[in-house]
C-alpha positions in Angstrom: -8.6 -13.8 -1.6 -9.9 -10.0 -0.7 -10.4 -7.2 -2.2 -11.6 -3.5 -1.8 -10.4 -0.2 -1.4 -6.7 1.1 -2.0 -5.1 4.2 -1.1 -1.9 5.6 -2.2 -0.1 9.2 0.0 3.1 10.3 0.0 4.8 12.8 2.8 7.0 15.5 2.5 10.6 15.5 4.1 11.3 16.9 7.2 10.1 20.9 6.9 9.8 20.5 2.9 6.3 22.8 2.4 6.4 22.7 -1.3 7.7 19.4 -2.3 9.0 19.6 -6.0 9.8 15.6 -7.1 10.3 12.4 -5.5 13.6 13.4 -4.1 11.3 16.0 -1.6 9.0 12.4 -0.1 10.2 10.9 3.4 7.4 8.0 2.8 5.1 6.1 0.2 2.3 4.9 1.6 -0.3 2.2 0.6 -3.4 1.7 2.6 -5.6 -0.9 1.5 -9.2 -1.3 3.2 -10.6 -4.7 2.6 -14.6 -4.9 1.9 -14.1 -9.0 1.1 -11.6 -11.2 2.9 -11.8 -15.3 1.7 -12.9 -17.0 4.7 -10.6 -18.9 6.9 -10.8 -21.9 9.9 -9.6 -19.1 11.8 -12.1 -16.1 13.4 -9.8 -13.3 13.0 -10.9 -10.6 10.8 -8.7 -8.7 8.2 -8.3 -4.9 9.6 -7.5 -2.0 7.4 -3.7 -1.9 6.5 -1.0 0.6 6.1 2.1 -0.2 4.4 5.5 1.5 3.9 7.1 1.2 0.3 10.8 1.4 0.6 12.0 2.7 -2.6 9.1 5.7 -2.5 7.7 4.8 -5.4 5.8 1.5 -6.9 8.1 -1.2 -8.5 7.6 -0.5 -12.8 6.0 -3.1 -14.4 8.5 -2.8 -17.3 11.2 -3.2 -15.8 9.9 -5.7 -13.3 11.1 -3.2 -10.2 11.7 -5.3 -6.8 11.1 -3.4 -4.1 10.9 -4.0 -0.1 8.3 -2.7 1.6 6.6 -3.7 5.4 3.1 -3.0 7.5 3.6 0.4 9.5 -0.1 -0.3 10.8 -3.2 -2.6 11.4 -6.3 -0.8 12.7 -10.2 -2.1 13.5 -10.9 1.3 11.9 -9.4 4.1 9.5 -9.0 6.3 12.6 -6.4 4.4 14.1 -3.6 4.5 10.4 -4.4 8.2 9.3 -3.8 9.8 12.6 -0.1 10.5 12.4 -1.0 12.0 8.7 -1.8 15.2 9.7 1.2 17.5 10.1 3.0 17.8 13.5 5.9 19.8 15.0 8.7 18.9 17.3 11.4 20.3 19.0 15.3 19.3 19.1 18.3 20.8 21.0 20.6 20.9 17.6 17.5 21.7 15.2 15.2 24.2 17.3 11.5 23.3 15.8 11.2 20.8 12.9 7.9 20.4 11.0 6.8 17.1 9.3 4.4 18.0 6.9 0.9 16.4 6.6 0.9 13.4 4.1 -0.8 14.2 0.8 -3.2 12.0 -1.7 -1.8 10.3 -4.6 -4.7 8.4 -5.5 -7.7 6.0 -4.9 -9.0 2.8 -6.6 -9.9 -0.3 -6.2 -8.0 -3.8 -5.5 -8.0 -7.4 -5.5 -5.2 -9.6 -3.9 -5.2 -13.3 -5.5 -3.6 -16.6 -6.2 -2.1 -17.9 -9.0 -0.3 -21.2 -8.3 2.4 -20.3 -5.4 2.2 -16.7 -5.6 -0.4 -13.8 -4.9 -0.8 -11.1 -6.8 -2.0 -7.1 -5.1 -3.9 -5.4 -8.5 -5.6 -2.1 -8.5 -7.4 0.0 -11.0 -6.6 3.6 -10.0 -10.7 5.4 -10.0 -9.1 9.2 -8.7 -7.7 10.9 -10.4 -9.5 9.5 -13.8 -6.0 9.7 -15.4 -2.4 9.9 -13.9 -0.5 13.0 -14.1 3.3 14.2 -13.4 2.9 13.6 -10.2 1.3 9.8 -10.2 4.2 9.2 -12.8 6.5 10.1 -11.0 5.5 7.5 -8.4 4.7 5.0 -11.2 0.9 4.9 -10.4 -0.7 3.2 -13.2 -4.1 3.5 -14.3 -4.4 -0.1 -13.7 -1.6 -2.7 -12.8 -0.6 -5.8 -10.8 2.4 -6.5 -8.8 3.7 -10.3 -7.7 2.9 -9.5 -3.2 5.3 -11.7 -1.5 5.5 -11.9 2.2 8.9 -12.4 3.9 9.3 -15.1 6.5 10.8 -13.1 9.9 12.3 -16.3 11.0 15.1 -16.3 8.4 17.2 -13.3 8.3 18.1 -11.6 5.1 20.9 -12.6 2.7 23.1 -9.4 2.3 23.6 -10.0 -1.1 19.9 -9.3 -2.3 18.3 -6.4 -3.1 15.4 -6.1 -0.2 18.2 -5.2 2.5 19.0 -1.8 1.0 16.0 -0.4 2.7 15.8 -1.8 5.6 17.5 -1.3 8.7 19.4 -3.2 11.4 16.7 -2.7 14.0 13.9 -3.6 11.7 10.9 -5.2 14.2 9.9 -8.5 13.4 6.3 -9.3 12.8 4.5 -11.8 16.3 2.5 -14.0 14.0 0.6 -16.5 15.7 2.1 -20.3 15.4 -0.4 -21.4 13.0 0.4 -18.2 10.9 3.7 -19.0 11.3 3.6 -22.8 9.6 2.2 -21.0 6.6 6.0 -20.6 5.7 6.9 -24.5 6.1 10.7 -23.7 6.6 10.7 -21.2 3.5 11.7 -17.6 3.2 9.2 -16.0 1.2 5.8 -17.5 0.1 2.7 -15.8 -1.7 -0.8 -15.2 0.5 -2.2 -18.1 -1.4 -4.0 -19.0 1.8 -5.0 -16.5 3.7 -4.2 -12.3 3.7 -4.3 -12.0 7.7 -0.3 -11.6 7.7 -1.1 -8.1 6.6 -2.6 -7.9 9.8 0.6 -7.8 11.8 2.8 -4.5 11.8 6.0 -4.8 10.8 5.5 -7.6 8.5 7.8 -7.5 5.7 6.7 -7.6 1.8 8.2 -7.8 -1.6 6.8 -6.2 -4.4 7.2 -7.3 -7.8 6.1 -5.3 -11.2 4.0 -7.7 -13.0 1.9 -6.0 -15.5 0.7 -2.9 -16.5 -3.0 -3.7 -17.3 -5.6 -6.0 -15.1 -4.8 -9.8 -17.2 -7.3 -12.5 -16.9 -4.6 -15.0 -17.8 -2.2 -13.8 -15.4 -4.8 -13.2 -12.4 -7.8 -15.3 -13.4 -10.9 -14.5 -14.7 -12.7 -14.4 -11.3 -10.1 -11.9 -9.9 -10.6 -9.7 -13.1 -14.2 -10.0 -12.5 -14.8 -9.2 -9.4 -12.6 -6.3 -9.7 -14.1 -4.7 -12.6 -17.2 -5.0 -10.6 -15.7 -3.0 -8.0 -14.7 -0.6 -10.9 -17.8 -0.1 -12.0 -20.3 0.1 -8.3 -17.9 3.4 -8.2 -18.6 4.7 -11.6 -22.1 4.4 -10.4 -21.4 6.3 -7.4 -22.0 10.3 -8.7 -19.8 11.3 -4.9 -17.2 8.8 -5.8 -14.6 11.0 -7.5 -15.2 13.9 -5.1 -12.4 14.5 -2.8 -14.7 15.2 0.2 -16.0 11.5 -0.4 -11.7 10.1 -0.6 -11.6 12.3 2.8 -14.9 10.8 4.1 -13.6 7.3 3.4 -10.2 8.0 4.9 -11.9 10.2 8.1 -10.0 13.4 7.6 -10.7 16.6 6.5 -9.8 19.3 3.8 -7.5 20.9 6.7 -5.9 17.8 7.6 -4.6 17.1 4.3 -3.3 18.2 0.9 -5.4 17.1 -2.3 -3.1 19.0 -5.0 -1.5 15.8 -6.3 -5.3 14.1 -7.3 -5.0 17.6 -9.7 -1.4 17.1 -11.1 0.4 19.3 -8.9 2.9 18.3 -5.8 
């Protein structure tokens, strides 16, 4: 269905410099940045992709975490989703000045999003850092793993019973999908991208992560999926600027200033 590159940042709390665990993040970020999109009847092209994990950290494959998540931002370009990265001050009348820090780099990989009978599946294999430390634990970022990517219909409103609504709020946008979009659903009120990924085109598009597994599984995502993403894997490891964190900045346009890279070396 697509693949290419995935980036994972977190930010900071409200005038939190040195941020200590996951109880000092605001927001968990996932931007993916598609290099292949499956061709559709339609003309409009997949755009780079920002999304918002609720619970601040990825769903565990062992335990099979479901977590709510939705698309802050679609962009033509990078430029456009890591603007508001960068750190940025503001005033209020009760507070005085308030800082909110600049986001900072968890990681970078490589991804696939696929099909598998009803429901679509988001894998990654993590390429920086080469292994995860404290701080990528602490966020459950895997080496490799797959989730179960769910898209929520806006049309039907949530039952307050399940676990999705914790996270969000009362005035939660809803996504404008175009009508054909929209008939992807067929009346129902979630369904897997086994069609088409443009619905991660549309901010405020609501998603369901699922942990699946905690390796890349040819009988889970198929052999072409695993293939084409180990492919992926391995045009980086051929890459000698890959695992730099200029090229990571290059590829997200920002610079050293912009950003934090301590988390890529095990630190917050």
């Amino acid at each position: 269905m697509e693949n290419g590159h995935i980036y994972f940042l977190f930010r900071p709390k409200i005038d939190v410099e040195d941020p200590e665990s996951i109880q000092d993040v605001q927001h968990t970020y996932i931007i993916l940045k598609p290099s292949f999109t499956k061709a559709t009847k339609h003309p409009e092209k997949r755009q780079p992709t920002m999304i918002i994990v609720g619970a601040k950290k990825l769903p565990s494959a062992k335990r099979h975490d479901r977590y709510w998540g939705f698309v802050a931002a679609s962009s033509k370009d990078m430029n456009g989703l890591v603007n508001d990265f960068k750190e940025s001050t503001h005033y209020t009348k009760t507070r005085g000045e308030r800082t909110v820090p600049a986001a900072r780099i968890l990681g970078e990989g490589v991804y696939s999003i696929s099909k598998r009978g009803r429901n679509s599946y988001l894998a990654y294999i993590l390429k920086t850092p080469d292994e995860p430390t404290q701080v990528q634990n602490a966020f459950h970022l895997e080496k490799e793993a797959s989730m179960i990517f769910t898209i929520k219909n806006p049309t039907k409103p949530p039952k307050t019973s399940t676990s999705e609504t914790a996270t969000q709020t009362s005035d939660q946008k809803q996504p404008n999908f175009p009508s054909w979009l929209q008939e992807e659903f067929n009346d129902k009120r979630f369904i897997g991208m086994t069609e088409t990924t443009l619905f991660l085109n549309y901010p405020s598009t609501q998603v369901i992560l699922i942990g699946a597994r905690h390796s890349i599984d040819k009988d889970e995502l198929g052999e072409d999926t695993v293939d084409a993403l180990s492919e992926l894997s391995e045009e980086e490891d051929q890459d000698t600027e890959t695992k730099s964190n200029k090229r990571i900045l290059d590829q997200l346009h920002l610079r050293t200033k912009d950003i934090p890279m301590e988390p890529l070396e095990g630190e917050w």
